[in-house]
C-alpha positions as CSV (number, residue, x, y, z in Angstrom):
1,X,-13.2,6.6,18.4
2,X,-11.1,6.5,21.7
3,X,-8.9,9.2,22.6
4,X,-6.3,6.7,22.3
5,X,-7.4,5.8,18.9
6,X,-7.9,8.8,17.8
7,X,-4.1,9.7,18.9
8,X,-2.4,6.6,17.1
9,X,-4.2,7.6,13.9
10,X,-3.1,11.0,14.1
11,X,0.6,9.8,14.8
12,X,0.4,7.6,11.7
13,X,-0.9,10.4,9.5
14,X,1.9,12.9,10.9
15,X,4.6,9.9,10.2
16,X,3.1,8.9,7.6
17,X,2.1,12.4,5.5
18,X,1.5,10.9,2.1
19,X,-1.9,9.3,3.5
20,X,-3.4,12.5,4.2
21,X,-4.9,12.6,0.6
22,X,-5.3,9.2,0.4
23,X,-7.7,9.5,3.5
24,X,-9.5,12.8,2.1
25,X,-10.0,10.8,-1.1
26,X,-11.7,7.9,0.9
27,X,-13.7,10.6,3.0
28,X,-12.2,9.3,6.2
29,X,-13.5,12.3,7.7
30,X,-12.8,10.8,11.6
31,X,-9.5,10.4,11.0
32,X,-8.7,13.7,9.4
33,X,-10.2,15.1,12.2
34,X,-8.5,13.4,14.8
35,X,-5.3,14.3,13.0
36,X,-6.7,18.5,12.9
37,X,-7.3,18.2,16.8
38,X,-4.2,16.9,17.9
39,X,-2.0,18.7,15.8
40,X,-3.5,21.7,16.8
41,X,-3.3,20.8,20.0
42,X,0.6,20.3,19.9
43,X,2.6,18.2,21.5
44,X,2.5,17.5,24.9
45,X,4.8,19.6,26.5
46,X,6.0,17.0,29.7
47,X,6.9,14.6,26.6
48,X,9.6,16.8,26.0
49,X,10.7,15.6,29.9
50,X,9.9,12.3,29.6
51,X,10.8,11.4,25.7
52,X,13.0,14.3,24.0
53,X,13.6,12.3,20.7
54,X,9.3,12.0,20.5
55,X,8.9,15.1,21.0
56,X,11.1,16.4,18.9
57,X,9.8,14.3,16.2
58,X,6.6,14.8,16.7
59,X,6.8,18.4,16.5
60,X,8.7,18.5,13.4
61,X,5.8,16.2,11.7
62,X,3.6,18.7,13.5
63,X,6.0,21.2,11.8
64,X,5.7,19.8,7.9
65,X,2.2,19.6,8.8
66,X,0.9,22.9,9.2
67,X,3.7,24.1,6.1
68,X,2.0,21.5,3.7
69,X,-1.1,23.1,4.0
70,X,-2.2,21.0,7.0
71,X,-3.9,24.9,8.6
72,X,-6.8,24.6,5.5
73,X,-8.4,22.0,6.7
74,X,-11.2,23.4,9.0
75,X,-11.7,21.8,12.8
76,X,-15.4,22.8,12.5
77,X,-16.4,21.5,9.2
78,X,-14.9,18.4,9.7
79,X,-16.9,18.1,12.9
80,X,-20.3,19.0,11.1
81,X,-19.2,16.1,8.4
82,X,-18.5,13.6,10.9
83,X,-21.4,14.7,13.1
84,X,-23.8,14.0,9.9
């Protein structure tokens, strides 16, 4: 998966919360991942120059993330899942 791919899912999966289980269900172990990486990652900070309504949406989805439990799922395992 691209980086660029790998954004886009993550985007959906923050707009879009309710998938979450849906993909952990399905063992869509890239995507979850994808989604663990960027939202640890944050938000890019120049977006907050460039696009203030993005980035302030982005960090509240990043926000209701991390306070639905979104800090259990573990950046490592996922990668030894994926990596298998």
């Amino acid at each position: 998966m691209t980086a660029r791919e790998e954004e886009l899912v993550a985007r959906l999966l923050l707009e879009r919360q309710e998938l979450i289980d849906e993909y952990f269900r399905d063992k869509r172990w890239k995507e979850l991942l994808a989604l663990v990486r960027y939202a640890r990652r944050d938000v890019p900070t120049d977006l907050a120059a460039t696009d203030p309504a993005l980035y302030r949406t982005l960090r509240d989805q990043i926000t209701r993330f991390f306070l639905r439990g979104g800090a259990a799922f573990s950046e490592e395992r996922l990668e030894k899942i994926v990596g298998s």
